[in-house]
N, C-alpha and C positions, 0 to 999 in steps of 0.2 A: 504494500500500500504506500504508496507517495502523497505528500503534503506539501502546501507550497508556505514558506515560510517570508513574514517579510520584518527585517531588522532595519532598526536605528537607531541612530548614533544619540544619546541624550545630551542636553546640555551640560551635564558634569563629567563627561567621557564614556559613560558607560554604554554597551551596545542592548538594546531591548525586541527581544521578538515575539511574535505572535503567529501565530497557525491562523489560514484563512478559515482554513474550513473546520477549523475549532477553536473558534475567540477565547475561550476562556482556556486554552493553552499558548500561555502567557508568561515571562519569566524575563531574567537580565544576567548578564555577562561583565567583566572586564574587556573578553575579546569576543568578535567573531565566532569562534568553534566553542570556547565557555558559553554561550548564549546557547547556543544550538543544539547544545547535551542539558541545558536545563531548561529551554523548553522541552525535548523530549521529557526527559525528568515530569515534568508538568501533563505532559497527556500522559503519563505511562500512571500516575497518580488518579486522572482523570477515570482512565481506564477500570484502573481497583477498585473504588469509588463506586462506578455504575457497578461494576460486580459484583459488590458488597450489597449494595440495593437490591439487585436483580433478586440475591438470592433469601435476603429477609422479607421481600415480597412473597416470593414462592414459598415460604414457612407460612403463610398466614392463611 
């Protein structure tokens, strides 16, 4: 699965990115590649998250 990610540069230096096609996988960096392993970080979190739901719905 591919994601299109779009970074930028903040005013205090730091790089900030975001997944289009999952806004609320959302995160920041000092560089480039630190940006881009913590958004991953941020949807793999996301991920859990709905799984964690999924499956205390299906208990009920």
């Amino acid at each position: 699965m591919k994601f299109s990610i779009v970074i930028e540069r903040s005013e205090d230096g730091w790089y900030v990115g975001q997944l289009e096609e999952v806004p609320s996988a959302i995160s920041q960096g000092k560089t480039i590649e630190e940006c881009k392993a913590n958004v991953l970080d941020a949807l793999l979190e996301i991920f859990d998250a709905n799984r964690e739901l999924c499956l205390v719905a299906r208990r009920r």
